[in-house]
C-alpha positions in Angstrom: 0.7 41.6 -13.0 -2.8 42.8 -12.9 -6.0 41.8 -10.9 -8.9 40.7 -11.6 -11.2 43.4 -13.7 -14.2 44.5 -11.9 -17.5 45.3 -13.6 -20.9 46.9 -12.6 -24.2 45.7 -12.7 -27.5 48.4 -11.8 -30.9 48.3 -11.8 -33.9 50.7 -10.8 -36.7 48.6 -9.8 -39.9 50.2 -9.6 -43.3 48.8 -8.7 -46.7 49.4 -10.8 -49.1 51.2 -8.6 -52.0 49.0 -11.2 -51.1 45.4 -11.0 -48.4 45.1 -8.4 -46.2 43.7 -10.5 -42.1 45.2 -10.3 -40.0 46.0 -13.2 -36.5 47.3 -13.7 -36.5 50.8 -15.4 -32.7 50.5 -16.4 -33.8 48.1 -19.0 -36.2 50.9 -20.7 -33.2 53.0 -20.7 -33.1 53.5 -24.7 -31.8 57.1 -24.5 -29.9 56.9 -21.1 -32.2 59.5 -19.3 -32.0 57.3 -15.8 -28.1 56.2 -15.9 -27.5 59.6 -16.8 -28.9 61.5 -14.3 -28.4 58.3 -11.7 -24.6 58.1 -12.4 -24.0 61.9 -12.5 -25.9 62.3 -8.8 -28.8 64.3 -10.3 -31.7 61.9 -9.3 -33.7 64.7 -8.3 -34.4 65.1 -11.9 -36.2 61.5 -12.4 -39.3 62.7 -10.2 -41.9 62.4 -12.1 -41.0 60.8 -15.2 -43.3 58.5 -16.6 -42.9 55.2 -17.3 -44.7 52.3 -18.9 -45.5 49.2 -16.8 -43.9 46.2 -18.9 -46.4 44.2 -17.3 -49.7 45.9 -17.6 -48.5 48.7 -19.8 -50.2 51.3 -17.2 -48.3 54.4 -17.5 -47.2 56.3 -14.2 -45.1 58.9 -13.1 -42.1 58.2 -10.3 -42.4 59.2 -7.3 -38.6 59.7 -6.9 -34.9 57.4 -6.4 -34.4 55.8 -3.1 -31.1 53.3 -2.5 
């Protein structure tokens, strides 16, 4: 008999340092460049990508991955 299956959910919110307004980077994750480095413990190497506010489409770079 087996259990229930478990499954896992992430996201990598990120506020825009324009308009305020927070949005979830693991849903611009077309080529896996944050689950990649996120799941393989190499978040070191996310500082200072850049990213594209969804809201506002100002583009910034990340300061970094805090949990």
């Amino acid at each position: 008999m087996s259990g229930p299956v478990a499954y896992l959910e992430w996201s990598l919110n990120v506020e825009c340092p324009s308009c305020g307004g927070e949005f979830d980077l693991a849903r611009q994750d077309d080529i896996e460049w944050f689950s990649g480095n996120i799941f393989n413990n190499k978040w070191d190497k996310l500082k200072g990508s850049v990213v594209s506010c969804t809201g506002c489409c100002h583009e910034f770079a990340i300061g970094g991955v805090e949990y």
